[in-house]
C-alpha positions in Angstrom: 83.7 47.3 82.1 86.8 47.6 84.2 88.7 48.9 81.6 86.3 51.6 81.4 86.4 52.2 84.7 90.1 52.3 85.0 89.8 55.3 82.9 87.7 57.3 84.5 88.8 56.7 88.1 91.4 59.0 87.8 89.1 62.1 86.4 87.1 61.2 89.7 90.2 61.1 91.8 90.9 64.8 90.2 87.9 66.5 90.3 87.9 65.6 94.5 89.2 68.3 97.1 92.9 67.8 97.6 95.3 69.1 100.5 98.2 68.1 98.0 96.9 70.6 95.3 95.7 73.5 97.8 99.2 73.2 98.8 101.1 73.0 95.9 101.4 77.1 95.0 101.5 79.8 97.2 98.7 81.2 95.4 95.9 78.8 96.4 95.7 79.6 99.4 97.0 83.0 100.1 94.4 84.1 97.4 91.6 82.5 98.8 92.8 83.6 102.1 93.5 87.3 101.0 90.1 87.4 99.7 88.2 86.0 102.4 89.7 88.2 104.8 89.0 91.3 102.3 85.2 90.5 102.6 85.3 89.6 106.5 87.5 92.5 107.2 85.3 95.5 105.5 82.2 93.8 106.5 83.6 94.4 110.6 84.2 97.8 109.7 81.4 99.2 108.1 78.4 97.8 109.6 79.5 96.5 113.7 83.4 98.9 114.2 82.1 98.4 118.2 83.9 95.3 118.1 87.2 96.7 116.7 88.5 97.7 120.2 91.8 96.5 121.1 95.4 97.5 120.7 94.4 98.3 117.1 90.9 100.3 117.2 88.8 100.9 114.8 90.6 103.1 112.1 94.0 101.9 113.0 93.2 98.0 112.7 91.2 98.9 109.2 94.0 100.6 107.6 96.5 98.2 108.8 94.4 94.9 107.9 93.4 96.2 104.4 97.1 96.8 103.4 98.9 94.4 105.2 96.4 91.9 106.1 94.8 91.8 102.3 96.8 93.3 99.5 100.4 92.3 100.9 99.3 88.9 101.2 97.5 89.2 98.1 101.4 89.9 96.5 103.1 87.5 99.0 100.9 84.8 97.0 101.8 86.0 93.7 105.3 86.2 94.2 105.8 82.7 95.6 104.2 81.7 92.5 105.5 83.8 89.8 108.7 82.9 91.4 108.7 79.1 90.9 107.7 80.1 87.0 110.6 83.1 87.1 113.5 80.7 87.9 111.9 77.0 87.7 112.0 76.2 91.5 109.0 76.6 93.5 109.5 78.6 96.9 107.3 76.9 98.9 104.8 74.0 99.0 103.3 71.5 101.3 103.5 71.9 104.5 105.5 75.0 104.8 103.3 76.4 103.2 100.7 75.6 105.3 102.8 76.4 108.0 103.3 80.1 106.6 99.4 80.7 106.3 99.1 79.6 109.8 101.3 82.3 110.8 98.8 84.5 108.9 96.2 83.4 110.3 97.4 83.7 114.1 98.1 87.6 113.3 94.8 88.3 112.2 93.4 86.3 115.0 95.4 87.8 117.1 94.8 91.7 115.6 91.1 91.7 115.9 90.4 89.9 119.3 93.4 88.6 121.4 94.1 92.1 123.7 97.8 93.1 124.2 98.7 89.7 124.6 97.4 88.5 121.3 98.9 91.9 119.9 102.3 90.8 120.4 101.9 87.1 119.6 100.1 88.6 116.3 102.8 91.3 115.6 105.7 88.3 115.9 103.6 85.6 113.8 103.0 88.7 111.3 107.1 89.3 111.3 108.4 85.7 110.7 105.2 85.8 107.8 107.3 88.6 105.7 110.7 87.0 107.5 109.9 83.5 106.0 108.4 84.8 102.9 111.4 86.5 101.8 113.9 84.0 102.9 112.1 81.5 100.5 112.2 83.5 97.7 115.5 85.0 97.8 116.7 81.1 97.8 114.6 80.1 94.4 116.5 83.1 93.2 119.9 82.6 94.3 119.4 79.0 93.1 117.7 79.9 89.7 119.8 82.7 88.7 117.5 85.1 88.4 119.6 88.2 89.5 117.0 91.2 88.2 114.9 89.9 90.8 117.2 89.8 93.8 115.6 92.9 94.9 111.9 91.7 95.5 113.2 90.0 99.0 114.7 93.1 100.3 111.1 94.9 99.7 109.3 92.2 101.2 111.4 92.7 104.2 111.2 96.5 104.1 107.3 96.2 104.4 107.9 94.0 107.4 109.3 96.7 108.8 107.0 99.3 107.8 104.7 96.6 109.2 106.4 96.9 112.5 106.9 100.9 112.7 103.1 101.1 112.1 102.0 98.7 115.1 104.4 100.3 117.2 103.0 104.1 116.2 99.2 102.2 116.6 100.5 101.1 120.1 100.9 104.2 121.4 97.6 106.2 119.9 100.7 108.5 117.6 98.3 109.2 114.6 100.5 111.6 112.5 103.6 109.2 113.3 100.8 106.1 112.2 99.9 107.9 108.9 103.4 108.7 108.2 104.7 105.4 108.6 100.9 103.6 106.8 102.2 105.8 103.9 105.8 104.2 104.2 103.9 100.8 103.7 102.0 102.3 100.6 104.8 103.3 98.8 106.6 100.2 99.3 103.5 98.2 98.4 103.5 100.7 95.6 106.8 99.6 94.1 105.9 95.9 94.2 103.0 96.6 92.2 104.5 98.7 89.7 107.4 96.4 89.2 105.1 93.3 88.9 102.4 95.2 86.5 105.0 96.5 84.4 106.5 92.9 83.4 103.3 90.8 83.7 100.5 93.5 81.8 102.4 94.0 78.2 103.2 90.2 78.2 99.7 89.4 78.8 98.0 91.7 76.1 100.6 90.6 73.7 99.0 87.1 74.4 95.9 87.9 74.1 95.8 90.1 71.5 97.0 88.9 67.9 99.6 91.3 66.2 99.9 93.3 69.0 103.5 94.6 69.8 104.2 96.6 73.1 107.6 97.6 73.9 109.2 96.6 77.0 110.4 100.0 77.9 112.8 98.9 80.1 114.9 102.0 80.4 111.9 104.0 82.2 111.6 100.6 84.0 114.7 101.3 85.8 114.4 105.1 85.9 110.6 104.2 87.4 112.2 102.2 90.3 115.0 104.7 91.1 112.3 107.3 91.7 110.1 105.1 94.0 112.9 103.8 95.9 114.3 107.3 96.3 111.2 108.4 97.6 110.5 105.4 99.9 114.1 106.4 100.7 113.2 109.8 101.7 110.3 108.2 103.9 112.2 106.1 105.9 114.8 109.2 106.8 111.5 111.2 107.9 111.1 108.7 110.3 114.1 109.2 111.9 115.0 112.7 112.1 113.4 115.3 114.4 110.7 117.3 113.3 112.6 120.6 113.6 114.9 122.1 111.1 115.0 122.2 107.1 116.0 118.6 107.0 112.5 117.2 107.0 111.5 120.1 105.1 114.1 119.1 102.2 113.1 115.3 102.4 109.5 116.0 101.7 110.4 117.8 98.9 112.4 114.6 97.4 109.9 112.6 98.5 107.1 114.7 97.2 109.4 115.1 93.8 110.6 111.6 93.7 106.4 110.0 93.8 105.2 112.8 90.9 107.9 111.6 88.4 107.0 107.6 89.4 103.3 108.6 89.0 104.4 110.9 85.4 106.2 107.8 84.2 103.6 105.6 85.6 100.9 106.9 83.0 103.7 107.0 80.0 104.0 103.7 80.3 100.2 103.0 79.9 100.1 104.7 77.1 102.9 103.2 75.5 101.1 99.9 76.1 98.2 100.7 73.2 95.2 100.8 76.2 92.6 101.4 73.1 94.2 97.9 71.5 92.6 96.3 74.8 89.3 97.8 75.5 87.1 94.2 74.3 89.5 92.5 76.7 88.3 92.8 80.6 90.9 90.7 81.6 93.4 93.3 80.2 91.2 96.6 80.6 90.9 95.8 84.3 94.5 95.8 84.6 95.4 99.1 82.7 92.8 100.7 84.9 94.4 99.6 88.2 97.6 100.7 87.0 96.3 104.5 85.6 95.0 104.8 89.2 98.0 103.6 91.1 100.0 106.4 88.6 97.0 109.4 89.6 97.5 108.3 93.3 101.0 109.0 93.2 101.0 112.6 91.8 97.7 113.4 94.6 100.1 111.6 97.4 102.9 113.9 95.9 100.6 116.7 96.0 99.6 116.1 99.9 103.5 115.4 100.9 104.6 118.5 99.4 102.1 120.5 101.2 101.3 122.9 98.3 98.0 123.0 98.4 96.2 125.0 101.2 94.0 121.9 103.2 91.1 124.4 102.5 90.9 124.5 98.7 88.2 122.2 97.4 87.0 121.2 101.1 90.6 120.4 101.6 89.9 117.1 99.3 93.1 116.5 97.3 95.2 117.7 100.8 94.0 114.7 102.7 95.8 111.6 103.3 92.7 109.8 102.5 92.3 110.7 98.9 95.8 109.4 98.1 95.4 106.4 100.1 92.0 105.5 98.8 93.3 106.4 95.2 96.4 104.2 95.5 95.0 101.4 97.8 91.6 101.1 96.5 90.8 102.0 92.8 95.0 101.3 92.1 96.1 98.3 94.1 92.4 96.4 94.4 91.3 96.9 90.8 94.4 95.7 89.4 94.2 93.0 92.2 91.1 91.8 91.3 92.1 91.0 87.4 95.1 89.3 88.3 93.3 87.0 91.3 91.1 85.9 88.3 94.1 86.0 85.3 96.8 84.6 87.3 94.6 81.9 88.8 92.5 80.7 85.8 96.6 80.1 83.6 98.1 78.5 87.3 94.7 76.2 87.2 95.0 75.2 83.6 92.0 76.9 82.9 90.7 78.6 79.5 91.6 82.3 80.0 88.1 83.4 79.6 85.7 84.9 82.0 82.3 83.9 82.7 79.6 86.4 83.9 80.7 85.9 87.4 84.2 86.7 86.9 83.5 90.1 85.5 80.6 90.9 87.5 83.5 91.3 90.3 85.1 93.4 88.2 82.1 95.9 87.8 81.7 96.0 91.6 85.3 96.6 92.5 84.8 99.4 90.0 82.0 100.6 92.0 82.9 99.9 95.1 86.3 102.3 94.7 84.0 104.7 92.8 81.3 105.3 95.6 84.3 105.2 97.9 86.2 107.9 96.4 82.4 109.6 96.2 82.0 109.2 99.7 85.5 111.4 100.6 83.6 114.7 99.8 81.7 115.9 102.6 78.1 116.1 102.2 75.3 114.0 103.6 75.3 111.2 101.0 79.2 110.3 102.6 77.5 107.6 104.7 75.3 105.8 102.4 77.9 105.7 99.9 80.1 104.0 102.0 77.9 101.6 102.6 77.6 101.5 99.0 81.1 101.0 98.7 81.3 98.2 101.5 78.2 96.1 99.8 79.7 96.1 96.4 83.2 95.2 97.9 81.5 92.3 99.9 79.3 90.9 97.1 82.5 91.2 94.5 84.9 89.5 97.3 82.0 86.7 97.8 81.8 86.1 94.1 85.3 85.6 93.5 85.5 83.0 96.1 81.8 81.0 95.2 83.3 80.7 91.9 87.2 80.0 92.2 87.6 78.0 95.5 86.4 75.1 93.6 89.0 75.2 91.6 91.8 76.2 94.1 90.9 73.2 96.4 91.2 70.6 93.2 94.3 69.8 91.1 94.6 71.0 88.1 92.1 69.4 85.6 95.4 68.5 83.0 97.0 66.9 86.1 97.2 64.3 88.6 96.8 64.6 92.0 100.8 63.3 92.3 102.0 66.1 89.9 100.0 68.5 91.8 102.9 70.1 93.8 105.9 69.9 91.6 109.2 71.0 92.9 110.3 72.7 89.5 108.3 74.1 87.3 108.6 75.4 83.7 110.3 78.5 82.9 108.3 81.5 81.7 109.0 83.2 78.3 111.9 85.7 78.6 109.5 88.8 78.3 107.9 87.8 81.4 111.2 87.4 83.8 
């Protein structure tokens, strides 16, 4: 008998919460944190936006919570973890890492309810976030090696400073500056994502898939990220110079240029990846589909920076900033975001990379909720209840994500023990996935 008891104490010991395995990745708790705030956030905005009324009101603190507050952290998560699996030295764990979603959770605090007061405390505990985030992860890979990723710090940095140019433009009640610079923060977003969804989505269908081959196209990799850099290049002059004169003009133009050839290559690259070799696979499909809108969103956002089209055709609805934002943020960044908060969690769990009808039932109303969304752009008098549309199914998929995975993020890994649960160095990756 106490054999037998000897054995399954440590299953019990495993299956119980642990503080040791929430803190072991970065993605444990910046994913759960990410996606809480995602429901809690849209929730405030749609149905009580009397509330939103300090130094960032309404509008202002929506946009700047849903991409900063939800799908940078979102990435900031990923990255610490893909990281420790890139170069076999985990960023950040324990404590510090607890320490960093603190900071987190102080800006948000601080963003929604603490006055002006609270708005600086927030904006400097949102700073040292990004500051502390990209410290740790240029160290794993200066001390791993890993030299083709030496530039994901320096982005993570430069969207602290978009972060910083948009509060500012907020602060003083600037919108066309605010837009300007929230687009600044896109397009950097945007090159995170289509760095880390060009490496990580053909490695995982060649998983999943038997016999299927995708090239790596790394060539239109690298011409891919010289476009987008150019054009968050261009951005960051336009903030800078004065409005009069041909140079702004020009600028646009590049930047306009440099986003349509991102976006062109964008879609080549989905094609080259065999997206009819992947249609029985959500997991995969979900992904492909968050990357074909992030590519769309950059040829509308090309086509709104350029200024070619006159703001009346079509009820002026590809020459608003919305339709770019909502194509890129939303349908791109949220539906891709949503497969790998359930891909990348269920393989760093040690879980059986297969979905239950939970799992996909998110995916179905992330679909919808960009789709009514999108729907809810074109004026008519259905706008409002499709937003509301939009903000139920975000809120139920947000809810279901978390009912069904912080179980698992709060409890070691089922094929470890609680003492392995934060390991210092972990495994490399296969060389695809570097």
């Amino acid at each position: 008998m106490s054999h037998l008891l000897s054995i399954e104490e440590p299953a019990a010991a495993a299956s119980r919460p642990s503080m040791t395995a929430f803190l072991a990745l970065g993605f444990r708790p910046l994913y759960l944190a990410g996606a809480a705030w995602a429901l809690i956030s849209i929730a405030l905005w749609i149905f009580t936006p009397q509330v939103l009324n300090g130094p960032l009101p309404q509008v202002y603190w929506h946009a700047h919570e849903m991409l900063w507050g939800f799908i940078i952290t979102i990435a900031v998560g990923f990255l610490l973890t893909a990281s420790a699996t890139w170069t076999g030295f985990n960023p950040l764990s324990g404590r510090p890492l607890g320490l960093l979603c603190l900071l987190w959770l102080v800006a948000r605090i601080g963003f929604l309810t603490g006055g002006l007061t609270g708005f600086w405390i927030a904006t400097a505990a949102e700073l040292l976030f990004f500051l502390v985030a990209a410290a740790c992860l240029m160290r794993v890979m200066i001390k791993g090696r890993s030299r083709r990723n030496y530039g994901l710090p320096a982005v993570m940095l430069a969207l602290g400073a978009a972060d910083l140019l948009y509060l500012l433009a907020a602060l003083n009640g600037d919108y066309l500056l605010l837009m300007r610079r929230f687009d600044l923060g896109l397009i950097g977003m945007a090159v995170v994502a289509l760095l880390i969804a060009r490496r990580v989505i053909p490695f995982f269908s060649m998983r999943m898939v038997p016999g299927l081959q995708i090239p790596m196209l790394t060539r239109s990799g690298h011409v891919q990220m010289v476009f987008s850099m150019l054009a968050l290049a261009a951005g960051v002059l336009l903030q800078v110079m004065p409005p009069a004169g041909s140079g702004p003009a020009f600028l646009s133009w590049i930047m306009a240029g440099s986003l349509a050839l991102t976006g062109l290559i964008s879609l080549g690259q989905l094609l080259a990846w065999q997206p009819l070799a992947v249609l029985r696979k959500p997991m995969l499909w979900i992904l492909y589909l968050g990357y074909a809108f992030i590519g769309v969103g950059l040829l509308v956002a090309a086509i709104h920076i350029s200024g070619l089209l006159d703001p009346a055709l079509m009820r002026g609805l590809l020459a608003r900033s919305a339709t770019h934002v909502h194509l890129i943020g939303m349908a791109g960044f949220c539906i891709l975001i949503i497969g790998m908060l359930t891909r990348t969690a269920l393989g760093h769990l040690g879980r059986p990379l297969a979905l239950d009808r939970s799992m996909l039932a998110s995916y179905w109303l992330m679909i919808a909720a960009a789709v009514f969304r999108l729907a809810a752009l074109w004026p008519s008098a259905a706008s409002q209840p499709l937003l509301h549309l939009a903000a139920c199914a975000w809120i139920l998929c947000m809810a279901l994500y978390l009912w069904r995975f912080i179980p698992m993020l709060i409890r070691p890994r089922p094929d470890r023990p609680v003492s392995a649960a934060a390991p210092s160095r972990a495994a490399p990756q296969p060389a695809q996935a570097r």
